[in-house]
C-alpha positions as CSV (number, residue, x, y, z in Angstrom):
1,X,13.8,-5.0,21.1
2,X,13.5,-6.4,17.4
3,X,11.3,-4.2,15.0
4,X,9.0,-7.6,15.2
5,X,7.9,-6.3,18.5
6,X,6.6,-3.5,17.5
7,X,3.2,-2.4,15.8
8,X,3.8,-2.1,12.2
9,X,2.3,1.6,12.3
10,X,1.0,3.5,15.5
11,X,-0.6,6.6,14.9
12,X,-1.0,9.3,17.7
13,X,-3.0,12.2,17.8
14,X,-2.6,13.0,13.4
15,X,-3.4,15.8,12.1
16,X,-3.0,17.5,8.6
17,X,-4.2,20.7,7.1
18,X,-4.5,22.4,3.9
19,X,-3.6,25.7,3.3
20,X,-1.6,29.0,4.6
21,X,-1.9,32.8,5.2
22,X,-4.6,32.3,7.9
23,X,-6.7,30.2,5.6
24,X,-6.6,26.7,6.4
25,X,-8.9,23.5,6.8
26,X,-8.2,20.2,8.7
27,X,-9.2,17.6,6.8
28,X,-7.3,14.9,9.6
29,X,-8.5,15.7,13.1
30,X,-6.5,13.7,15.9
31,X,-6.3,10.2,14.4
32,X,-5.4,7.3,16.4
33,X,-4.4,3.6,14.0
34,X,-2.5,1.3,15.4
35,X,-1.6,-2.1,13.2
36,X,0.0,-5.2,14.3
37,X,1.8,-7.8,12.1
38,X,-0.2,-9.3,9.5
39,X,-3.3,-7.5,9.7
40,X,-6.1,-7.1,7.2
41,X,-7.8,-4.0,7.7
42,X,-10.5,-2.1,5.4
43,X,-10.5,1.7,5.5
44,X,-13.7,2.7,4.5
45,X,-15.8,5.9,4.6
46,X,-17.6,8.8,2.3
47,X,-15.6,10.5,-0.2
48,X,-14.0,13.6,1.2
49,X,-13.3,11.9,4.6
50,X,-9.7,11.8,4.4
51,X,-9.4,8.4,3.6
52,X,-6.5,8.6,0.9
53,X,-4.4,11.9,2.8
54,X,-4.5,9.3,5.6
55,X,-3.0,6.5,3.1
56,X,-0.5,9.4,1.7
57,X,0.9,10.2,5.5
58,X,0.9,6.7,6.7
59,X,3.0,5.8,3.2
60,X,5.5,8.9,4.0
61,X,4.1,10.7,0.7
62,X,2.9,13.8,3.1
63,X,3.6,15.0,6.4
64,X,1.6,15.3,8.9
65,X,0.6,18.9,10.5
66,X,0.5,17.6,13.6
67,X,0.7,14.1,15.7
68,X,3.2,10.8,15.8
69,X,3.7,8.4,13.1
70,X,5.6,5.3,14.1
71,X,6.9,2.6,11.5
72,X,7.8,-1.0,13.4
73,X,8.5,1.4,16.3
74,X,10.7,4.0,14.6
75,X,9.5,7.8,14.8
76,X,9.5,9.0,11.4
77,X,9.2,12.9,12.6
78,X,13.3,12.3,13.5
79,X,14.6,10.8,10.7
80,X,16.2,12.7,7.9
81,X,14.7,12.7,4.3
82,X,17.2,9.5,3.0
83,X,15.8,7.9,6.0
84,X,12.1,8.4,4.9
85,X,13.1,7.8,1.3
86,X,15.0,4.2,2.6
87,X,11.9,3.4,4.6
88,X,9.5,4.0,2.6
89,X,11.4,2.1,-0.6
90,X,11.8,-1.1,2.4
91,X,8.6,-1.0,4.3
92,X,5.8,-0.2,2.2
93,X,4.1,-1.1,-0.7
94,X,2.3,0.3,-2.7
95,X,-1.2,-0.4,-4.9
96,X,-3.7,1.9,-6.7
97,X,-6.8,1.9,-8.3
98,X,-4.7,2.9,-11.3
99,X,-2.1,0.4,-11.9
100,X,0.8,3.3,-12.6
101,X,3.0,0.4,-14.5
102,X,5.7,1.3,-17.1
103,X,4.3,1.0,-20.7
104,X,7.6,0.4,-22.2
105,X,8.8,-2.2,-19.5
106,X,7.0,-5.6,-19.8
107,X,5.5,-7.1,-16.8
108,X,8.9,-9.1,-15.6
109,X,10.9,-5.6,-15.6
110,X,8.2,-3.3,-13.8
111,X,8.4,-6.1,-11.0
112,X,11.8,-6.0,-10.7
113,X,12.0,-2.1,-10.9
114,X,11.6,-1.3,-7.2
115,X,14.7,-4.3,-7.0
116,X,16.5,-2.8,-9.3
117,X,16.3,0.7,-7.5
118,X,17.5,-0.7,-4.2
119,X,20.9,-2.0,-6.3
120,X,21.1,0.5,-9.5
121,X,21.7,-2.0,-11.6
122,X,19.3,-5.7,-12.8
123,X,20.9,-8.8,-10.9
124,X,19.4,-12.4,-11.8
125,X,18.4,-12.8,-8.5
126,X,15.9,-9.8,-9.6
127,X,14.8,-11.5,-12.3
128,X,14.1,-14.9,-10.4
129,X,12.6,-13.0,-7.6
130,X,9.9,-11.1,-9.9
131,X,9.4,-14.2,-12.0
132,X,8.3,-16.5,-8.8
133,X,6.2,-13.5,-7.9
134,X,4.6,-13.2,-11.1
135,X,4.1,-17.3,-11.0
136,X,2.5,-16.9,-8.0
137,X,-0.3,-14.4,-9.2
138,X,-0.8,-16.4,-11.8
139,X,1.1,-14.9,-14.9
140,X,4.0,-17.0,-15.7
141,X,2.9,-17.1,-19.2
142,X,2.9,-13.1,-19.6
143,X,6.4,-12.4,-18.4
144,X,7.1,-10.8,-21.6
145,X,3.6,-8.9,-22.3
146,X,4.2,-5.3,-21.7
147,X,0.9,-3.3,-19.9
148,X,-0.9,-2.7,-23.2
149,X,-1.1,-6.5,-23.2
150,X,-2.7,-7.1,-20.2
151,X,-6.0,-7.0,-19.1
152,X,-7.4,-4.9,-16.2
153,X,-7.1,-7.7,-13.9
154,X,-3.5,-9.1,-15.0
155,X,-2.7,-5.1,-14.4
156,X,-3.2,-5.3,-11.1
157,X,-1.8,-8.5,-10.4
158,X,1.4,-7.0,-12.0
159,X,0.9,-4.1,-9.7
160,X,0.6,-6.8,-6.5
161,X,3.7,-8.2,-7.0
162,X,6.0,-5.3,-8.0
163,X,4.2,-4.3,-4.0
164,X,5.5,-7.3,-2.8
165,X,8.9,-7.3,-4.6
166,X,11.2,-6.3,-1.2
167,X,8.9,-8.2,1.0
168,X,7.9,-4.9,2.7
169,X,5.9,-5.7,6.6
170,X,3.5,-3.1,5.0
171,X,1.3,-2.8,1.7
172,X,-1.1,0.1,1.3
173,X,-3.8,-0.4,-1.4
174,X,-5.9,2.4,-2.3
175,X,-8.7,0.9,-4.2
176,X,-7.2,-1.7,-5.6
177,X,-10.7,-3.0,-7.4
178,X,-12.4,0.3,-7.8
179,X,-11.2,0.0,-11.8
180,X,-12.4,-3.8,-12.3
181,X,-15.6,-5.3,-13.2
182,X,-17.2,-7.5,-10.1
183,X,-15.1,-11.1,-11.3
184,X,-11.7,-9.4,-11.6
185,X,-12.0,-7.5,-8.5
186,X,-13.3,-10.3,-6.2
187,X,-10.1,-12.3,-7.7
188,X,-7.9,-9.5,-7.3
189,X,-9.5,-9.4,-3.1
190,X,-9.0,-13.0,-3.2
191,X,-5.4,-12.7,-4.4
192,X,-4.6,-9.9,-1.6
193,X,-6.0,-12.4,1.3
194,X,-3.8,-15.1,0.5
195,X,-1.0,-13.0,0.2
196,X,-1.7,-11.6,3.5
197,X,-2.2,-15.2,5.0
198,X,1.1,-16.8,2.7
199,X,4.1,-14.0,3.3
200,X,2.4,-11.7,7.3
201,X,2.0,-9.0,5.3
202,X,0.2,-6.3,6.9
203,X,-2.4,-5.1,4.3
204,X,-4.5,-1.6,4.9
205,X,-6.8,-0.8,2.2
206,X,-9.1,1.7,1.1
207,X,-12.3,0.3,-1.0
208,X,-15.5,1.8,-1.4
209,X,-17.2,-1.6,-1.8
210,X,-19.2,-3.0,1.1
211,X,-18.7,-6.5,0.3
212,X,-15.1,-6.5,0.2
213,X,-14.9,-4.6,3.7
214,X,-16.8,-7.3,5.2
215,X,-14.6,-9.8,3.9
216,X,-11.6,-8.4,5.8
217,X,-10.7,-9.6,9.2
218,X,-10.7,-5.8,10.4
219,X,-12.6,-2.9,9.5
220,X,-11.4,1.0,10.2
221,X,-14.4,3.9,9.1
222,X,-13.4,7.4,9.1
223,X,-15.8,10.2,8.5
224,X,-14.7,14.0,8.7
225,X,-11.3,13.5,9.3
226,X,-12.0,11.3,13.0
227,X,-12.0,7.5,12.8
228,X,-15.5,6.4,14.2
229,X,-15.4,2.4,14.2
């Protein structure tokens, strides 16, 4: 069976908790997610829900207390650490509230860098690669401008393309708007959608902003740790 076939993530029964010595808290209490191929979901819900611990486990960052994650039908829990490392660099993207570009590198190198990682070295099929991706979020005129250049907005598209720079089945977006005026971040939405629609990505993201969540074709709420919608 082809990895195709599979749900991009399945989540069984996940728990996490905090702390040792007898003293502990669960902060993820049996969560069940599954996500097919191009999906756009919204994970919303109150601060302290769990929302970005659940974003962390999902993108390999943690590990899970308890419970079954599954990535295009592999079980993480028996692969080795180089495996997680590989699948994580592969499969998932990555996008934050906070942009977390390199000030010294302009746009068209912090695009390439998660390229460049995969090879050790720049290639110019890196370069054409993160230049198209660049074009296509509309800054082929700021190749060159490092992050103190850009605005908020530009930011963040430079963050959405260095997440699409492998072409990972997966991109995780934890508040991608929450640092951008109401314009930038309903372009920055609209940017998301049509690379959802344009390459299959699956897209999961957090946002705290009701109107966005409606706007997605799926809509996941988790309160205390238990997903309730």
């Amino acid at each position: 069976m082809s990895e195709t076939s599979f749900p991009i993530i399945k989540l069984s029964d996940l728990r996490k908790q905090y702390g040792s010595d007898g003293v502990s808290t669960e902060v993820l209490h049996g969560v069940d997610l599954t996500l097919q191929q191009g999906e756009f979901t919204a994970l919303i819900g109150p601060s302290g829900s769990g929302k970005s611990t659940l974003l962390n486990i999902i993108g390999l960052l943690e590990q899970p207390t308890a419970g079954s994650i599954q990535i295009q039908g592999r079980e993480t829990a028996l692969l080795t650490e180089d495996q997680l490392t590989a699948v994580r660099g592969r499969s998932i993207g990555f996008v934050f509230q906070f942009h977390h570009l390199i000030p010294s590198f302009s746009a068209l190198e912090n695009v390439m860098m998660p390229l460049m990682l995969e090879e050790g070295r720049p290639t110019v099929m890196h370069r054409e690669r993160a230049a198209a991706l660049l074009t296509r979020v509309g800054l082929a005129d700021r190749l060159d401008f490092k992050p103190a250049k850009l605005s908020g907005g530009q930011q963040q598209r430079v963050a959405i393309a260095r997440a699409l720079a492998v072409n990972p089945p997966l991109i995780l977006a934890d508040e991608p708007t929450g640092n951008l005026d109401t314009a930038a971040a309903d372009e920055i939405f609209k940017l998301l959608y049509e690379m959802n629609q344009e390459f299959g990505t699956t897209f999961l993201i957090v946002t705290h902003d009701p109107r966005l969540a409606k706007r997605c074709r799926r809509v996941v709420e988790l309160v205390d740790g238990r997903i309730v919608l």
